[in-house]
C-alpha positions as a printed Julia matrix, in Angstrom:
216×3 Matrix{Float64}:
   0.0     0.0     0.0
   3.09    2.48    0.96
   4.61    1.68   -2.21
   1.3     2.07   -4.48
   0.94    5.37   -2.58
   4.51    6.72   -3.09
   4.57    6.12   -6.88
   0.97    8.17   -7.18
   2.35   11.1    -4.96
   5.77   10.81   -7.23
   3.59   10.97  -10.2
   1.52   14.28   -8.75
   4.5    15.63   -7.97
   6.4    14.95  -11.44
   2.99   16.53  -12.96
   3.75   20.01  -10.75
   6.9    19.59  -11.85
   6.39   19.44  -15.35
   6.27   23.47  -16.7
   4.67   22.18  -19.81
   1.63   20.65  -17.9
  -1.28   22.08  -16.32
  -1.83   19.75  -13.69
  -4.92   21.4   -11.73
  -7.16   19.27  -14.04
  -5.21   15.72  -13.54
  -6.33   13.06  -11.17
  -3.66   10.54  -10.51
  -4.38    6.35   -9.59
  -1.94    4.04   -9.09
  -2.62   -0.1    -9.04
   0.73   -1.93   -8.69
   2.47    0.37  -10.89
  -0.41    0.72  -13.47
  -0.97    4.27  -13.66
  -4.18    5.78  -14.64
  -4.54   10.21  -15.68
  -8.21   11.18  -15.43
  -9.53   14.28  -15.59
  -8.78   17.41  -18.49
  -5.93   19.06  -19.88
  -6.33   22.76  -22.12
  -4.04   21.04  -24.96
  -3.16   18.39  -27.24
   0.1    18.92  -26.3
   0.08   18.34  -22.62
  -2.28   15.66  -23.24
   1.16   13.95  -24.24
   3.19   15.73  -21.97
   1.56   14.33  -18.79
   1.89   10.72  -19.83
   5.76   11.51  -20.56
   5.67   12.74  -17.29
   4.02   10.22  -15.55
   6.34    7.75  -17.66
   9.28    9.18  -16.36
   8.67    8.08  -12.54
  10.63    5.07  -10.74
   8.42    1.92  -10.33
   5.65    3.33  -13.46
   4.88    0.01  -15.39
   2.13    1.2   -17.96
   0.64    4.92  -18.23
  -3.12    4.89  -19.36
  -4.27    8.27  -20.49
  -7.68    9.47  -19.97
  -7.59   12.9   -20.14
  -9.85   14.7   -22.29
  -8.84   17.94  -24.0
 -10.94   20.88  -23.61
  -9.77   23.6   -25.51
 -10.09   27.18  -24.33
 -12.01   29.58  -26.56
  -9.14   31.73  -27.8
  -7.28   27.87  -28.71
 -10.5    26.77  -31.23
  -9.58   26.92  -34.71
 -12.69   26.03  -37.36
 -12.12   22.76  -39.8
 -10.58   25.29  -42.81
  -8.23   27.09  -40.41
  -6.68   24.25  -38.66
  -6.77   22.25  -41.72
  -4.27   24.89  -43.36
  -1.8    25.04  -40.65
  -1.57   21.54  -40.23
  -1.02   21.25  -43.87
   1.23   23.54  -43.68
   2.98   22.23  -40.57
   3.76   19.11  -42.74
   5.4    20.75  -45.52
   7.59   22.88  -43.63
   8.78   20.16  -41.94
  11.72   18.67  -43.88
  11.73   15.15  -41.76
   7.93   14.0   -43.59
   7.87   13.36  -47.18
   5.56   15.22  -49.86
   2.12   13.43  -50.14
   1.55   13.65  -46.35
  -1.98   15.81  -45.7
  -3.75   16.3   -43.0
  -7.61   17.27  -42.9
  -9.48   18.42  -39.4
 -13.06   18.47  -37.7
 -14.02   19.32  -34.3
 -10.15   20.02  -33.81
  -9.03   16.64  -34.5
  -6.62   15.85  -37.1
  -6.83   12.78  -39.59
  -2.98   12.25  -41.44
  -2.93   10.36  -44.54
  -0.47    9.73  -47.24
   1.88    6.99  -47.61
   5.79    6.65  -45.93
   8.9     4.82  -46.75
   9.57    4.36  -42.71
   7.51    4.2   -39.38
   9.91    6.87  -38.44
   8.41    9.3   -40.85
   4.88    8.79  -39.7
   5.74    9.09  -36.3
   7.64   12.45  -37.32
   4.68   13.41  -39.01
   2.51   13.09  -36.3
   5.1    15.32  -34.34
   4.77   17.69  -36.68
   0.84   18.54  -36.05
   1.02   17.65  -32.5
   1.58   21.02  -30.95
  -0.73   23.26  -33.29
  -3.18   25.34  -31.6
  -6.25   23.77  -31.97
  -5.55   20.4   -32.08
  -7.91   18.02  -29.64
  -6.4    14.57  -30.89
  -4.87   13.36  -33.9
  -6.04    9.89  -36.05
  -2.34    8.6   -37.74
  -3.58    6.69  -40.86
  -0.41    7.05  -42.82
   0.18    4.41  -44.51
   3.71    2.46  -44.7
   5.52    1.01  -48.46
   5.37   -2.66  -47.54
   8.6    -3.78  -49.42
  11.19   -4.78  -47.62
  11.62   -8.96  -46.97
  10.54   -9.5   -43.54
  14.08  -11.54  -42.89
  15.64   -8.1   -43.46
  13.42   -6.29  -40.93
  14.41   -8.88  -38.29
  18.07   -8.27  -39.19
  17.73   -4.43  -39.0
  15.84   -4.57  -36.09
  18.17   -6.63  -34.01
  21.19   -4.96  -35.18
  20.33   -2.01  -34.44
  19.36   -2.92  -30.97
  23.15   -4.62  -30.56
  24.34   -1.18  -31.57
  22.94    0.8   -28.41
  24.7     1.16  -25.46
  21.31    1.12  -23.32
  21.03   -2.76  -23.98
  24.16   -4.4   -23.19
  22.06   -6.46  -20.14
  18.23   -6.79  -21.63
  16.66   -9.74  -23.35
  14.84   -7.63  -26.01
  13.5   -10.72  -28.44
  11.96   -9.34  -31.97
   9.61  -11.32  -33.52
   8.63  -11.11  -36.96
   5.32  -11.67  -38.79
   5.21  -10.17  -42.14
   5.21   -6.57  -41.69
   4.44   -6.77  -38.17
   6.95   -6.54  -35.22
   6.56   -7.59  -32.15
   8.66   -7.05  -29.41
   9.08   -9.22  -26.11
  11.21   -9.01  -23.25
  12.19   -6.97  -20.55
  13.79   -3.49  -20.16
  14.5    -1.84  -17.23
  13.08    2.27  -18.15
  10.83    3.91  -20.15
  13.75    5.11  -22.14
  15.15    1.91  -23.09
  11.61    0.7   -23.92
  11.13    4.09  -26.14
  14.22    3.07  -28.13
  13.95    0.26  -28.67
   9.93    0.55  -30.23
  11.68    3.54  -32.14
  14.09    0.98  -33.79
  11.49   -0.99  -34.77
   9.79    1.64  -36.08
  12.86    2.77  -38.3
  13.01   -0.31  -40.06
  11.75   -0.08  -44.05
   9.14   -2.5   -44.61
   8.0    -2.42  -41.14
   3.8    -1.48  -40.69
   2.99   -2.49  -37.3
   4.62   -2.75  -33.8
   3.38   -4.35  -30.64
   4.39   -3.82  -27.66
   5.14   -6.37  -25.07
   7.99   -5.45  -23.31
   8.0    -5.29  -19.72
   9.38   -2.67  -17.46
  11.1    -4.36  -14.64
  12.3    -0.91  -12.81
């Protein structure tokens, strides 16, 4: 019970910490390091923010968010408007390739378009994520699916023998078609961010799940 307790007050306090969260609209539970954000959040952007946050805490297994944006009135952009600068958004941004669009309604933001790399749609997601406006964002970009799935394994794996952060895990990638799947254990977030982003990077690769385990 202590322990359950210290990671939710660790979490709250992480939140205050945070200057790029609002946390007077968060709610915090904790089950056995399962942690749980209720409550409302003025942006997109901290909407992401506060599970980083809460991510970042000693003992967090799995973050499920369940805030809701609520915009405030001077933040509302109509369909047109926020359809422009997210357009716009993408084009300027020299890590997503041409033929990524985005169109909104009711401030939430539908990508399309088709990628060489995971990487790209995750970079194009970044792109949008921080407009003004923006309630939630619906990543239907799609991914080239040419690359022979023996060569995603390799990619995958040697890339993960390249980074320094994994000399001690037991990362195992599994490979079905396009899809990776990733099992094992990792020991932080971090490690488990990198490693999902190397699977991501991979050409060929459509779909990553996640089951790795943080041990702590």
């Amino acid at each position: 019970m202590g322990k359950s307790k210290d990671i939710k007050e660790a979490v709250q306090a992480e939140l205050v910490f945070d200057p790029l969260v609002d946390d007077s609209g968060i709610e915090v539970q904790n089950l056995e390091g399962d942690v749980r954000l209720n409550g409302i959040v003025p942006s997109y952007s901290q909407y992401l923010e506060a599970a980083d946050a809460a991510r970042r805490v000693a003992g967090v297994k799995r973050v499920h968010s369940h805030l809701e944006v609520v915009l405030p009135d001077w933040a509302v952009r109509d369909d047109a408007t926020l359809s422009d600068i997210a357009n716009n958004a993408l084009l300027w941004d020299v890590t997503v390739p041409v033929g990524v669009q985005a169109s909104a309604k009711d401030g939430n933001i539908t990508l399309t378009g088709t990628v060489a790399y995971g990487s790209q749609r995750i970079a194009a997601e970044g792109a949008v994520a921080g407009l003004t406006g923006v309630r939630g964002i619906r990543n239907r970009i799609e991914i080239s699916p040419d690359a022979d799935p023996v060569d995603v394994e390799i990619l995958v794996s040697d890339a993960l023998d390249r980074y320094a952060l994994f000399d001690d895990s037991d990362v195992t990638v599994l490979i079905d078609g396009s899809t990776v799947t990733l099992v094992g254990n990792v020991r932080t977030w971090a490690e488990h961010d990198a490693v999902v982003l190397a699977a991501w990077m991979a050409n060929g690769v459509f779909e990553v799940k996640d089951d790795l385990s943080i041990t702590g």
